[in-house]
Backbone bond lengths (Angstrom), bond angles and torsions (degrees), N, CA, C in turn:
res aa  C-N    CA-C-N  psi(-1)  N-CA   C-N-CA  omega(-1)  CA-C   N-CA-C  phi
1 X - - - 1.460 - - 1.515 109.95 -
2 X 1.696 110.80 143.03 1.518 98.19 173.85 1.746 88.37 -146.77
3 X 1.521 103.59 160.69 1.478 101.56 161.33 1.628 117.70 -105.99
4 X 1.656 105.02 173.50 1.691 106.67 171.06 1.722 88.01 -139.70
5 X 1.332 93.35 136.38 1.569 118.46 -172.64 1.870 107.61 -112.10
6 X 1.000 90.43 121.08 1.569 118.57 -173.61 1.555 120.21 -104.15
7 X 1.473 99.11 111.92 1.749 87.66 -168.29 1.464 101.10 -96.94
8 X 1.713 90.36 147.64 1.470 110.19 -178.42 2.004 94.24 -141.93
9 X 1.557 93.72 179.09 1.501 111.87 -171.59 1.322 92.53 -65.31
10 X 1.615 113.85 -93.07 1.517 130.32 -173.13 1.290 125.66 -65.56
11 X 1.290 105.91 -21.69 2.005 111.11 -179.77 1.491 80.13 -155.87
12 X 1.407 74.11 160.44 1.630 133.79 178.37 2.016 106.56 -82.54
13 X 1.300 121.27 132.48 1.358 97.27 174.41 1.906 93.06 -109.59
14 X 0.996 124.76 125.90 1.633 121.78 162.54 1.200 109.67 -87.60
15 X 1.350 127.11 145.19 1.325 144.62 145.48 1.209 118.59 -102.20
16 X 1.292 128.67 135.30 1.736 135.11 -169.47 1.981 89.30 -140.65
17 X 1.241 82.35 120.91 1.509 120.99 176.34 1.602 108.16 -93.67
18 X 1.169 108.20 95.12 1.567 128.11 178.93 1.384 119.61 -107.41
19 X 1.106 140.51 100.84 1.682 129.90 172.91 1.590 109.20 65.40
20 X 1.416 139.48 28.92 0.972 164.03 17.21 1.652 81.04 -145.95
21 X 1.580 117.02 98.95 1.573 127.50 -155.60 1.526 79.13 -173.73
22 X 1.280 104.51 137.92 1.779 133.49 -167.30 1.409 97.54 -111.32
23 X 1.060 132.35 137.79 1.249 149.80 -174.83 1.522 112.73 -125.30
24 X 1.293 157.78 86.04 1.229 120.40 178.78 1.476 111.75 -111.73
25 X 1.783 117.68 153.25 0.909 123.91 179.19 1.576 126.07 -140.46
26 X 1.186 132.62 119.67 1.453 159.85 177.58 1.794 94.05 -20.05
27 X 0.622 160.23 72.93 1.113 113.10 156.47 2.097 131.63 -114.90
28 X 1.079 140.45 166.23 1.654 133.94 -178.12 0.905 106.14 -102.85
29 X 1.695 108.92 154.04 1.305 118.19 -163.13 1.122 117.66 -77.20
30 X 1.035 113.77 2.73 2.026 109.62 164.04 1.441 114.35 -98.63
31 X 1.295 115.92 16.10 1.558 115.51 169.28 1.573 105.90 -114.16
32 X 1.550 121.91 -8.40 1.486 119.81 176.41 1.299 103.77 -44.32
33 X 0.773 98.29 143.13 2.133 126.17 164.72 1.922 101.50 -86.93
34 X 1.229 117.09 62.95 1.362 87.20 176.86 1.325 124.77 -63.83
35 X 1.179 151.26 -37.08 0.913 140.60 169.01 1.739 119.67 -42.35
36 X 1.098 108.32 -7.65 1.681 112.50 172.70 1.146 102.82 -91.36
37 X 1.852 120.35 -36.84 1.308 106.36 -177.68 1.558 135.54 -108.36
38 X 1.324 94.70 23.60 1.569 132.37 159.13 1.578 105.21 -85.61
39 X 0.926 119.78 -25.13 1.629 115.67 -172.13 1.901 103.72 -103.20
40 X 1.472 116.24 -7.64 1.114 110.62 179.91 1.358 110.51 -107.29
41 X 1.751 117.45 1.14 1.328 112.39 155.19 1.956 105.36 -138.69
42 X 1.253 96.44 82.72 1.441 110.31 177.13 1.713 112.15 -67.48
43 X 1.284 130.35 10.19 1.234 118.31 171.23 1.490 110.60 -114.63
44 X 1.556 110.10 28.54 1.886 95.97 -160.00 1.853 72.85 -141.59
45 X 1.239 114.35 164.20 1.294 134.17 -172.10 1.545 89.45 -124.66
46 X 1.387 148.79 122.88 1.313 127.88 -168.28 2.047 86.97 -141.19
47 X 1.414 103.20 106.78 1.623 100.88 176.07 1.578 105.74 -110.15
48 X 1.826 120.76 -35.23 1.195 127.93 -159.70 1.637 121.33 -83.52
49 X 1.043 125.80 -163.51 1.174 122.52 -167.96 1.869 101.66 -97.88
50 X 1.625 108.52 -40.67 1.321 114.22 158.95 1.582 111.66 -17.12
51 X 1.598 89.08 -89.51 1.580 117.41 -162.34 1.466 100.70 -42.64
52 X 1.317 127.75 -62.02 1.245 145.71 -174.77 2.156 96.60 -33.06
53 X 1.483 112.69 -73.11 1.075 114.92 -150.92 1.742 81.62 -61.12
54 X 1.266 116.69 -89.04 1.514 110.55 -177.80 1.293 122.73 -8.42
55 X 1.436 136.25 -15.69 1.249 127.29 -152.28 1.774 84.64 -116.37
56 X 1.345 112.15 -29.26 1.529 111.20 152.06 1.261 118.86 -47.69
57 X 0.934 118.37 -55.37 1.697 129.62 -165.17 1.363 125.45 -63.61
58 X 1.609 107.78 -4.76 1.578 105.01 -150.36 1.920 109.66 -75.06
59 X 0.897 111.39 137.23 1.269 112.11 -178.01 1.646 114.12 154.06
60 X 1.204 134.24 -164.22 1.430 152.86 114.67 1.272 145.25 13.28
61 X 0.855 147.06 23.01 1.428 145.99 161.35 1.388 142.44 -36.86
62 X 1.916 119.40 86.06 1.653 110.74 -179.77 1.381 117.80 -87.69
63 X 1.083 119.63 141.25 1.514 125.54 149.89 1.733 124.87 -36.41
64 X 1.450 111.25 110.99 1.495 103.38 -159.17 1.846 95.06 -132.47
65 X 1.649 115.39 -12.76 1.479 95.97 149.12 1.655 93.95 -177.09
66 X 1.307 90.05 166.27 1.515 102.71 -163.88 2.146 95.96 -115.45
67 X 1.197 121.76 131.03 1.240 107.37 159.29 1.549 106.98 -131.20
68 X 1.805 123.08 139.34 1.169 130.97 -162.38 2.053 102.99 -127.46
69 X 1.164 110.02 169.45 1.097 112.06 -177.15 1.536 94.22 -161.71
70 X 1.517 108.83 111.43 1.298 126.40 179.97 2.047 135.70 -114.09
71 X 1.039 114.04 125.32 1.485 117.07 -161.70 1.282 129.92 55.02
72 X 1.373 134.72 -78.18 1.287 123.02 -179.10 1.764 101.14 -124.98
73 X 1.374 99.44 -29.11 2.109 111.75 -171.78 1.143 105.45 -141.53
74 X 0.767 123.09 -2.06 2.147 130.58 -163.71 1.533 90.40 -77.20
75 X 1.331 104.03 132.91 1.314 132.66 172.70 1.537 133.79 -133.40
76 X 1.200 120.47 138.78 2.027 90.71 -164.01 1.915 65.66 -142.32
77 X 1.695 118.77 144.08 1.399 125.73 125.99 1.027 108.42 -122.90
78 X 1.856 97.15 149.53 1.548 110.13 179.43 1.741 98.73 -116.42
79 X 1.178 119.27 166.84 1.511 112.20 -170.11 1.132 100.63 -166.86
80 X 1.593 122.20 149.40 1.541 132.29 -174.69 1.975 103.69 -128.41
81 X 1.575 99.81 113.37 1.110 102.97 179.37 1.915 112.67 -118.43
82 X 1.325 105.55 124.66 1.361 85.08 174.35 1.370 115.99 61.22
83 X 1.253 116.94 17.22 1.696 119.75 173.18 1.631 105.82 75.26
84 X 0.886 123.76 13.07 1.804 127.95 151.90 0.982 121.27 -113.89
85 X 1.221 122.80 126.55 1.854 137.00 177.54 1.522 97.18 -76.22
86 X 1.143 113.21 152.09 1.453 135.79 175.50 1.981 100.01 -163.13
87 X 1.918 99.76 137.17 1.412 91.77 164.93 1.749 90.70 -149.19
88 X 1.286 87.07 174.33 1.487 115.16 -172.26 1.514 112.34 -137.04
89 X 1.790 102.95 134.15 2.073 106.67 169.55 1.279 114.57 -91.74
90 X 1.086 124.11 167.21 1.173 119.62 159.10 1.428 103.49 -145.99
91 X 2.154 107.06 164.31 1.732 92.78 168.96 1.826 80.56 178.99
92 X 1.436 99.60 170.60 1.610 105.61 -164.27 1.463 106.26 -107.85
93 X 1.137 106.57 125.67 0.924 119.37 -179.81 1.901 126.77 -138.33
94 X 1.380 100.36 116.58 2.214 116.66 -175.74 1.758 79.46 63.20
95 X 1.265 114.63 65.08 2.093 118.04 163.99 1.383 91.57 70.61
96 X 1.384 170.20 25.93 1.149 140.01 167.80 1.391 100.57 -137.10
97 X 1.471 113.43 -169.95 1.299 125.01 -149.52 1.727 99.66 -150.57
98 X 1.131 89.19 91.03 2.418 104.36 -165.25 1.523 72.53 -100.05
99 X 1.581 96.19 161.74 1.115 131.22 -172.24 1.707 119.16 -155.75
100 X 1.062 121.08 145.69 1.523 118.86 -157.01 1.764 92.59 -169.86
101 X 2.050 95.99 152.04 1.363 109.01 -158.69 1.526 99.27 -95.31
102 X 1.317 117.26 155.82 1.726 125.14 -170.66 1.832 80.45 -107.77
103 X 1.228 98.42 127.20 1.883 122.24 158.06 2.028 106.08 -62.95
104 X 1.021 131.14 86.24 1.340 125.16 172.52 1.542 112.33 -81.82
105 X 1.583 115.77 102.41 1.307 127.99 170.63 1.468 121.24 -37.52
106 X 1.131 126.24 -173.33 1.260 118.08 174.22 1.648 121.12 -96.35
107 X 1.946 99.65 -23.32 1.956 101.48 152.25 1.293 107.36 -52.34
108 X 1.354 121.71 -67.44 1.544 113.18 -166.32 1.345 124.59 -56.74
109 X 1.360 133.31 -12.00 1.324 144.14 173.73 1.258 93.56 -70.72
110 X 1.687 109.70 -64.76 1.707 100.55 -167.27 1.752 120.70 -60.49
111 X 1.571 105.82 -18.52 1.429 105.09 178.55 1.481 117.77 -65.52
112 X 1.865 114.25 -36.99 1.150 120.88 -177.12 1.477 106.85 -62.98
113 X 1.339 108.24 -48.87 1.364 111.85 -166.81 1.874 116.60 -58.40
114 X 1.056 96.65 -25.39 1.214 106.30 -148.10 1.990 106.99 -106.16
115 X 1.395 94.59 -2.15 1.870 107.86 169.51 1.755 103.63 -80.64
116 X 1.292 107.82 123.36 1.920 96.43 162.72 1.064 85.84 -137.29
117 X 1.482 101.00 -169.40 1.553 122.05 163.14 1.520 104.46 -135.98
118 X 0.948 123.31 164.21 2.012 136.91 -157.79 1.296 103.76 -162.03
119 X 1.527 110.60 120.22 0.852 134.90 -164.67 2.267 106.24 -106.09
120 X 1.130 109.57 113.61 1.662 65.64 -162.98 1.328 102.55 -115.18
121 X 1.594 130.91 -149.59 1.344 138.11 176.22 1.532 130.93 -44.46
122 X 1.644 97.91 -45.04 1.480 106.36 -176.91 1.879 99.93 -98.34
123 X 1.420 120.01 23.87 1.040 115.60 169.96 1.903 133.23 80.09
124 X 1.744 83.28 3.16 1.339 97.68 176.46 1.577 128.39 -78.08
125 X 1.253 132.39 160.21 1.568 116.36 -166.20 1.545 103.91 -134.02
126 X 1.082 111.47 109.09 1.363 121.68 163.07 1.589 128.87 -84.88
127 X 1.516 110.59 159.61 1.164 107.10 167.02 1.756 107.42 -131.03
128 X 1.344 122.48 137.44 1.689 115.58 -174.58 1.448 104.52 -131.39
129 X 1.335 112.55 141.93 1.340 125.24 165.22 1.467 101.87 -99.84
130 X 1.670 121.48 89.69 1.093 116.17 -177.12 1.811 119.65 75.61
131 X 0.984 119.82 -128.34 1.595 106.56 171.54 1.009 97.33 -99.00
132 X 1.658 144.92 -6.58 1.793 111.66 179.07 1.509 110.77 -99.99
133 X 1.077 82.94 136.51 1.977 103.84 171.20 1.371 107.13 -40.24
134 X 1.386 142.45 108.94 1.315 111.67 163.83 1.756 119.86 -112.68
135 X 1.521 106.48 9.54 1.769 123.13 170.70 1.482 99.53 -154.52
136 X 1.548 90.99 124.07 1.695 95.34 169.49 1.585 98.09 -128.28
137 X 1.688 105.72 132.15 1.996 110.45 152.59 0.936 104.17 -143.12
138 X 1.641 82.16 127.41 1.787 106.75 175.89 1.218 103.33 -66.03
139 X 1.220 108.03 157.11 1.631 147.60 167.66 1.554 96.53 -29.54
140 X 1.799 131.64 121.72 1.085 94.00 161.17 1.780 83.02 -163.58
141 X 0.952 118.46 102.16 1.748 143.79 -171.81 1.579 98.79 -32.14
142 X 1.152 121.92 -51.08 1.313 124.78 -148.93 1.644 128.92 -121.29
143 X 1.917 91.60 4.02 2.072 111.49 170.75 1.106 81.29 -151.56
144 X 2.028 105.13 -179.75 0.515 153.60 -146.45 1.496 90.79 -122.69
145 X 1.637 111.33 171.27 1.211 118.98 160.38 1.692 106.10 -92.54
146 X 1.280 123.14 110.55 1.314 119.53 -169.75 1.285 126.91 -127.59
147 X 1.466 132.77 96.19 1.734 137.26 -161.12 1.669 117.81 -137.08
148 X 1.424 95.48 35.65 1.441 101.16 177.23 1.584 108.64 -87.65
149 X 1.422 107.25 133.54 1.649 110.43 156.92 1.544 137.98 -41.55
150 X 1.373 97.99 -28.69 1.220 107.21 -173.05 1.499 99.09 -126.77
151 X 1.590 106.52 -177.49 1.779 109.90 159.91 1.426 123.86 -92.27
152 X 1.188 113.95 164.01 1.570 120.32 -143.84 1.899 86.63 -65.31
153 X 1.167 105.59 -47.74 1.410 99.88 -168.94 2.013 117.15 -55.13
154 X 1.363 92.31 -2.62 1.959 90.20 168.03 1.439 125.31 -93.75
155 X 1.525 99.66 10.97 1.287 98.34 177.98 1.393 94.93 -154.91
156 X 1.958 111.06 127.56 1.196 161.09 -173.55 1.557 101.39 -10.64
157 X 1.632 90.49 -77.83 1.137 107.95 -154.23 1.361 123.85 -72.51
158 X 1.663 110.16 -17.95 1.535 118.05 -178.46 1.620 102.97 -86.95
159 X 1.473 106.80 161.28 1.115 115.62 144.81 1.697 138.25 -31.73
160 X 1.569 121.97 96.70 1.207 118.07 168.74 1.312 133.08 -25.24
161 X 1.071 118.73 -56.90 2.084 120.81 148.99 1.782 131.83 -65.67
162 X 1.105 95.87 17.49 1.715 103.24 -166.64 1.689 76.97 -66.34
163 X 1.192 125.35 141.39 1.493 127.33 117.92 1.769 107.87 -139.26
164 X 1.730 112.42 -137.38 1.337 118.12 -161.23 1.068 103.48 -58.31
165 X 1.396 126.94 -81.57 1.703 153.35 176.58 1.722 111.18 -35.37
166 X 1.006 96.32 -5.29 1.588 93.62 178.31 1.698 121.10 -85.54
167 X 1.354 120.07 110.90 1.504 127.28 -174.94 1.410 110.75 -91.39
168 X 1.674 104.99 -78.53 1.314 127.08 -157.86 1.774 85.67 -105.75
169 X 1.720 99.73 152.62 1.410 106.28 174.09 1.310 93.38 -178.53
170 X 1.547 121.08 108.19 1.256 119.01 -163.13 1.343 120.67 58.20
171 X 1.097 103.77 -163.62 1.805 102.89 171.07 1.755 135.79 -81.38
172 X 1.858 98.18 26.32 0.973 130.16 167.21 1.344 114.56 -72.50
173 X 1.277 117.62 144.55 2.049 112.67 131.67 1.016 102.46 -128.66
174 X 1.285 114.25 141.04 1.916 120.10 175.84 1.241 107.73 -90.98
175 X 1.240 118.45 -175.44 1.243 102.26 -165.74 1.615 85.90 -177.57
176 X 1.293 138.50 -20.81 1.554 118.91 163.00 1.740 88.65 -169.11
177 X 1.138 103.10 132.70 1.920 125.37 141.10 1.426 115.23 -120.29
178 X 1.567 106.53 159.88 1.951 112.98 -123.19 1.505 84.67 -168.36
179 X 1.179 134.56 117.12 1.398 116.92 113.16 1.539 104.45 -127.43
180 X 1.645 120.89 58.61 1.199 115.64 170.25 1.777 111.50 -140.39
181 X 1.868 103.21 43.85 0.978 131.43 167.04 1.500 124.60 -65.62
182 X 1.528 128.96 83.35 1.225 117.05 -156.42 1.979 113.84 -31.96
183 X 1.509 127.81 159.70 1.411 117.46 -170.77 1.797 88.89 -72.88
184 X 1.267 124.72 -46.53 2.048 124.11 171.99 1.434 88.65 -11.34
185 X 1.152 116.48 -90.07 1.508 124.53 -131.16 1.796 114.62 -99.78
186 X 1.695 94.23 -5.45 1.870 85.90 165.54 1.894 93.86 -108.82
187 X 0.994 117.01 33.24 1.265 113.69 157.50 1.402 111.59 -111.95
188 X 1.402 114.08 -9.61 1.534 108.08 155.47 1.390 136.35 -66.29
189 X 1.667 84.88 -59.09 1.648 108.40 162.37 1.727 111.07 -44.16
190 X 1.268 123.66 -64.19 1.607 132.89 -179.57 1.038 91.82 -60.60
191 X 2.242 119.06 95.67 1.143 114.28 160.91 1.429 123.49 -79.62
192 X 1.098 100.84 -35.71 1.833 119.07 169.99 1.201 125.77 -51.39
193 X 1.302 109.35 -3.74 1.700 121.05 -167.06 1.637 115.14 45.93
194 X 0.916 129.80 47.63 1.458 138.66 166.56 1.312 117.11 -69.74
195 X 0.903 137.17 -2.82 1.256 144.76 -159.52 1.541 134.34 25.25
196 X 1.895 98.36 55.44 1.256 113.74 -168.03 1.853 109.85 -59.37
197 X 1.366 103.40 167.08 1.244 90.17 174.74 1.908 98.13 -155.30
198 X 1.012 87.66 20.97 2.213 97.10 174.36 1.520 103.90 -155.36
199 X 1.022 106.97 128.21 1.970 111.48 167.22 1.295 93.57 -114.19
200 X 1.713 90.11 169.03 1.240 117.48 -165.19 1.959 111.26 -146.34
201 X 1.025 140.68 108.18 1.363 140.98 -130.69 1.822 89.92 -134.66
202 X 1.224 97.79 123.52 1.823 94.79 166.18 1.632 106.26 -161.60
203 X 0.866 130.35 160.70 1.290 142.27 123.08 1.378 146.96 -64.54
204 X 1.460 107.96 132.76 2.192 102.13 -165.81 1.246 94.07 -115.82
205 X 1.232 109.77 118.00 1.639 99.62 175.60 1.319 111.84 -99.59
206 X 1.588 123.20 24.78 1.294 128.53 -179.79 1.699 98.69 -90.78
207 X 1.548 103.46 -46.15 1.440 109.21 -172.97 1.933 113.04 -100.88
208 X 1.020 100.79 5.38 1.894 120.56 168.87 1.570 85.21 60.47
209 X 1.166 132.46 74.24 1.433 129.59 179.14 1.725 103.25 -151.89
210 X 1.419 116.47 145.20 1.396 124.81 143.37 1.447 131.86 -82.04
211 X 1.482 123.79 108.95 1.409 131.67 -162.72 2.111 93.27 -98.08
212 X 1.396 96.07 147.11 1.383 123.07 -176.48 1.393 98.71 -117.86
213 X 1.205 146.99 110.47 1.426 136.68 163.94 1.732 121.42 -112.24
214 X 1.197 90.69 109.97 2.028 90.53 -159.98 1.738 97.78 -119.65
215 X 1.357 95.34 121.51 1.685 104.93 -164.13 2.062 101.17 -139.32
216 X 1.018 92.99 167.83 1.957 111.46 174.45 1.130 84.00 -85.42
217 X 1.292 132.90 128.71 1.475 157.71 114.02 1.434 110.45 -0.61
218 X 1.413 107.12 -47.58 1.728 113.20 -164.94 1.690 113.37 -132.22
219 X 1.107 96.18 30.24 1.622 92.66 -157.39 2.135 91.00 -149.79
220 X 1.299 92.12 -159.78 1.780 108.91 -157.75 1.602 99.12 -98.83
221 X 1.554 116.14 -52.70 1.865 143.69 -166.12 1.566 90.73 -31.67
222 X 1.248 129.28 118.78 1.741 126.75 141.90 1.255 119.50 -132.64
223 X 1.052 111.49 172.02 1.845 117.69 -160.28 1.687 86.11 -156.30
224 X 1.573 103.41 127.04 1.285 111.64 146.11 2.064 130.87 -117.55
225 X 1.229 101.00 121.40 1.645 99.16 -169.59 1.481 105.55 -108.96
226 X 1.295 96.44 127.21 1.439 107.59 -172.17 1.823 117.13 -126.92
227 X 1.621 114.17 120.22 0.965 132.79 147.54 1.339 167.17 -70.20
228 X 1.046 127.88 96.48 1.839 119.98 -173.84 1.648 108.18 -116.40
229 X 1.019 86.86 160.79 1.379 109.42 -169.18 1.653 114.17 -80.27
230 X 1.290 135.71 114.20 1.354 137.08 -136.68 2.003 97.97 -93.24
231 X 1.694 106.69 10.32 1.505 83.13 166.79 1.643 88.60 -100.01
232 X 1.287 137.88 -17.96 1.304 92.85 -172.62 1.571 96.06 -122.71
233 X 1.364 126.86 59.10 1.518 124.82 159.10 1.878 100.79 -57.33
């Protein structure tokens, strides 16, 4: 038997894997058993508020929509309904704001489909295009994953106080800033071809989702990719 822990606001959802039969069950955080769930990740010491939420989280993560904002009005959402992708452009044009549907091939289906993030036992967080890893941060209670050139406040899109030590901030936790993503592997991630060149990795626990934020360093281009976890869409 093993469980997968599903983060939510007010409860926790567990799944218990029996005779290979899914069970899931509700439960609030004043009915956890920690000591059960100290024993289901015996390599992590988990005292903080970090560790704690992550240790909610562990599991699965699909890509369920992407929203971008390009050059001066350019807009692209992509969205997963019912297990079909569909997206749409938009941009202004003689004062208005037309809009028209993007044809998604059958590569680009498999690219959407095929981005998660995985959360796993010892609390580590991945991101995969398919089976390759293309962002890993370890477990680490008390920073961030943090490799920017500059400070958070030189670039747009982050938080003006982002630096190392920064976890929780609002109904955030961060969890990595990056622009030292080899160009290989954030050209995987950059499905839109934007030509990001810094991510930005957090969790909202307002909206129970993992946010991807992949933007130009020096420029206007952003992309937000967003994940939930498909037991509790």
């Amino acid at each position: 038997m093993f469980l997968i822990f599903a983060c939510g606001n007010n409860e926790d959802t567990f799944v218990s894997k029996v005779n290979n039969t899914d069970k899931k069950v509700q439960i609030s955080p004043s009915k956890v058993d920690s000591a059960a769930l100290t024993e289901a990740l015996p390599a992590v010491s988990v005292k903080g508020k970090k560790g704690k939420l992550l240790m909610s989280c562990i599991g699965n993560y699909q890509l369920t929509a992407i929203e971008a904002s390009v050059g001066a009005n350019g807009m692209f959402d992509y969205i997963k309904e019912d297990g079909d992708w569909s997206a749409t452009g938009s941009a202004i044009s003689d004062g208005m704001r037309e809009s028209y549907t993007i044809n998604l091939d059958k590569k680009s289906i498999a690219e959407l489909n095929g981005l998660t993030i995985e959360i796993d036992n010892n609390l580590n967080v991945r991101v995969f295009l398919n089976e390759e890893s293309l962002i890993e941060i370890p477990y680490d209670e008390f920073q961030l994953k943090f490799e920017l050139k500059n400070n958070g406040k030189d670039y747009i899109p982050l938080p003006e106080k982002l630096e190392k030590s920064t976890t929780f901030s609002g109904f955030y936790l961060y969890l990595m800033a990056s622009d030292r993503i080899t160009n290989r592997y954030m050209k995987k991630l950059d499905l839109l071809d934007l030509n990001a060149d810094v991510a930005l990795l957090r969790y909202n626990q307002k909206e129970v989702q993992f946010e991807l934020n992949l933007f130009q360093g020096e420029c206007c281009d952003n992309s937000l990719y967003i994940f939930k976890n498909k037991i509790i869409q």
